[in-house]
N, C-alpha and C positions, 0 to 999 in steps of 0.2 A: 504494500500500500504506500503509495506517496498523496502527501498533503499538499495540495497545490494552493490552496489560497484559506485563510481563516479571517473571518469578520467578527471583531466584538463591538462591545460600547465601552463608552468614558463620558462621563459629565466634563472633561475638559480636555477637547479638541484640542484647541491651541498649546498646552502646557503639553501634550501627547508628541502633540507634531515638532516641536521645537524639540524635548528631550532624543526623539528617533532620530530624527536627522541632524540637528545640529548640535548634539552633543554626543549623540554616542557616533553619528554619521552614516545611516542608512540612506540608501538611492530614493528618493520619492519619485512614486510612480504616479500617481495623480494627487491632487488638491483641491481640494470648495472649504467653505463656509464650517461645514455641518461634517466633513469626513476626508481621510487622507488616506494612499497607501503607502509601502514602504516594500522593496525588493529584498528579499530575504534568502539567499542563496537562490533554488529555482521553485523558491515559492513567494507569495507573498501573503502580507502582513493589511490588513485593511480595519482602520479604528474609524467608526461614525461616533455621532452623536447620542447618547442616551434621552430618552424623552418619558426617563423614570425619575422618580422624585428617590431612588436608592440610587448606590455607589456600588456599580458594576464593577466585579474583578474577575480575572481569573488566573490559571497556572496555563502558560506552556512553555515551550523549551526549544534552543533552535542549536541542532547539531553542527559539530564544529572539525575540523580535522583528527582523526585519533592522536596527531604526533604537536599537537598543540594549545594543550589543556595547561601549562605551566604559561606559556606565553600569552594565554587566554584571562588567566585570572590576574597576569601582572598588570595587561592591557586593563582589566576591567577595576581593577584596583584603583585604578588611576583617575577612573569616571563614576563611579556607585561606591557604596557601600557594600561591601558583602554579607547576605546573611548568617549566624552562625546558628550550628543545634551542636548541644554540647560542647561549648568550645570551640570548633571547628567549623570551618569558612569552605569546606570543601568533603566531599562523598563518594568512598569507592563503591558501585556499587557490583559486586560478585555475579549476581545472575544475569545481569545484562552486558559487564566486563567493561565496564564505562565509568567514568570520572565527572562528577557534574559539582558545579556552583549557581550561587543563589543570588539574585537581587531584585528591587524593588522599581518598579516605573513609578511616575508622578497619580495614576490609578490607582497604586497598589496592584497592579497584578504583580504578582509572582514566577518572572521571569528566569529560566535555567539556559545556562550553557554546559552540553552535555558532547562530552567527549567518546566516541563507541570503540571499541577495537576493532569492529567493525565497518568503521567509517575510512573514505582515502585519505592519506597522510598528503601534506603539502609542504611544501619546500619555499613557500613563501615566508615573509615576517606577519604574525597576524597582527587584523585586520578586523572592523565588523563586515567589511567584504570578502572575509573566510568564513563564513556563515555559510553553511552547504544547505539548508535548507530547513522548514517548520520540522521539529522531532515531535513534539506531542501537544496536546491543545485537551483541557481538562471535557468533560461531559459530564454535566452533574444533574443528577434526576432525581424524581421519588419513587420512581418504579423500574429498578436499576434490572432486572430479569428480564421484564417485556421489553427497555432497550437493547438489553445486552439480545437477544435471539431477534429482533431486529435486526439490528447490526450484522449477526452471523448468515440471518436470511438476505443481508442488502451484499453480503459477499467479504465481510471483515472478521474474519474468526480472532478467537481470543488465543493469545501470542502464548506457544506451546501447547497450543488444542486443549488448554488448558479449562479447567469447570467452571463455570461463571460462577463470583462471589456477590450473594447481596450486599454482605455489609462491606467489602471490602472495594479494591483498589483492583479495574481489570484492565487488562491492559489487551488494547483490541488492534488485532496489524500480524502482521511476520515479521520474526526478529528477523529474518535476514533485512527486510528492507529499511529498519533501523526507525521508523517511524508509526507512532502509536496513538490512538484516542482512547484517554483515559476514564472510564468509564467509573462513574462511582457515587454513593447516595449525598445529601447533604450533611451537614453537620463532621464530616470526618476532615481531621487536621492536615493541612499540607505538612509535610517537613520542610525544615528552615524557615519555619513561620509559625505562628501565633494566633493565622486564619483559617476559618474552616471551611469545607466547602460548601459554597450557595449555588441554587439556581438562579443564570440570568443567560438573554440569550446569544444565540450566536450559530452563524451557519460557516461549514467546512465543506472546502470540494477536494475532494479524494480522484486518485484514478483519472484526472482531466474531465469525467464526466458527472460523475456521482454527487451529487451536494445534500449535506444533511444539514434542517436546521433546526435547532432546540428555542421553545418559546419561554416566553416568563412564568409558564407553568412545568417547565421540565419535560413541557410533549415535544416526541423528536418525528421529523418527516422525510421521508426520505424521496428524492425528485432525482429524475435524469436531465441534468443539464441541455443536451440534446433536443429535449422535449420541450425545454423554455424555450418562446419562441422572441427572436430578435429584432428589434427596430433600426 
């Protein structure tokens, strides 16, 4: 599975679009009023407006070179704050064989750089333009079973054919292709953080054609791009 584009909200556009682009220095792809995007390796990043009287956040992560997670956290040392859990500012994680760190946007989403063993190594100086592409983008629901066998029916099984968990934490994709929707109920804590997860919404296009999009009630839909028809 590759995630080609993900849309959230922010109650503030402008403080969004100035920290992606001209602090941390992502590509903007387009620009209005009300919504921006940002090139993220071969996907992208697209933040509109919220036209809810809450503070939309969420967790994703955007995979980086395997041979670059040291030059990654100096880089990002230097523009954020890193979060820490126990002490530590940085997470190996064993089952996936990946390196990830933790920081915060002007949102509050809960932004990862995650390094895979899996991912190409590059022989550049990093960059936010060694950003290989979206790795994961949270999915938070109150009916984590009916989306989880959605998902597996729209062609996204769960990473090691693994058995979906209600309460837990599923991780939906092939690990080989290194990119995942995280699938999981409200109220469970991110790590390196202090938030827990909410429903709000947000639509993701998988596969160049597939688009799923989660409402303010946690109901998810799943459409063939194809089938939108164009102006």
């Amino acid at each position: 599975m590759l995630i080609n584009k993900v849309t959230l909200y922010s109650n503030d556009v402008d403080q969004m679009r100035h920290f992606y682009v001209h602090e941390l220095g992502f590509t903007l792809i387009e620009s209005s009023e009300d919504a921006f995007s940002i090139k993220a390796g071969c996907s992208e990043l697209e933040i509109r407006k919220s036209h809810s009287d809450e503070d939309p956040f969420y967790h994703f992560a955007f995979n980086i070179p395997q041979n670059k997670f040291k030059e990654a956290k100096t880089w990002a040392k230097s523009k954020v704050t890193l979060h820490k859990e126990a002490d530590e500012d940085e997470v190996y994680f064993e089952h996936s064989d990946a390196y990830s760190l933790y920081f915060s946007d002007p949102s509050h989403n809960i932004v990862e750089f995650i390094a895979r063993n899996s991912s190409a190594a590059s022989e550049e100086n990093f960059s936010v333009q060694s950003v290989i592409n979206i790795s994961e983008i949270n999915i938070t629901t109150n009916d984590v079973m009916s989306a989880g066998k959605g998902l597996i029916q729209y062609g996204v099984p769960v990473r090691y054919e693994e058995s979906l968990k209600e309460d837990g934490l599923n991780f939906m994709g092939e690990y080989e292709e290194g990119a995942f929707l995280l699938l999981g109920p409200r109220g469970r804590r991110w790590i390196f953080s202090d938030k827990k997860a909410e429903v709000y919404p947000l639509s993701i296009t998988i596969n160049q054609v597939k688009n799923i999009e989660i409402d303010s009630e946690g109901e998810i839909r799943f459409t063939d791009c194809r089938d939108i028809p164009t102006t």
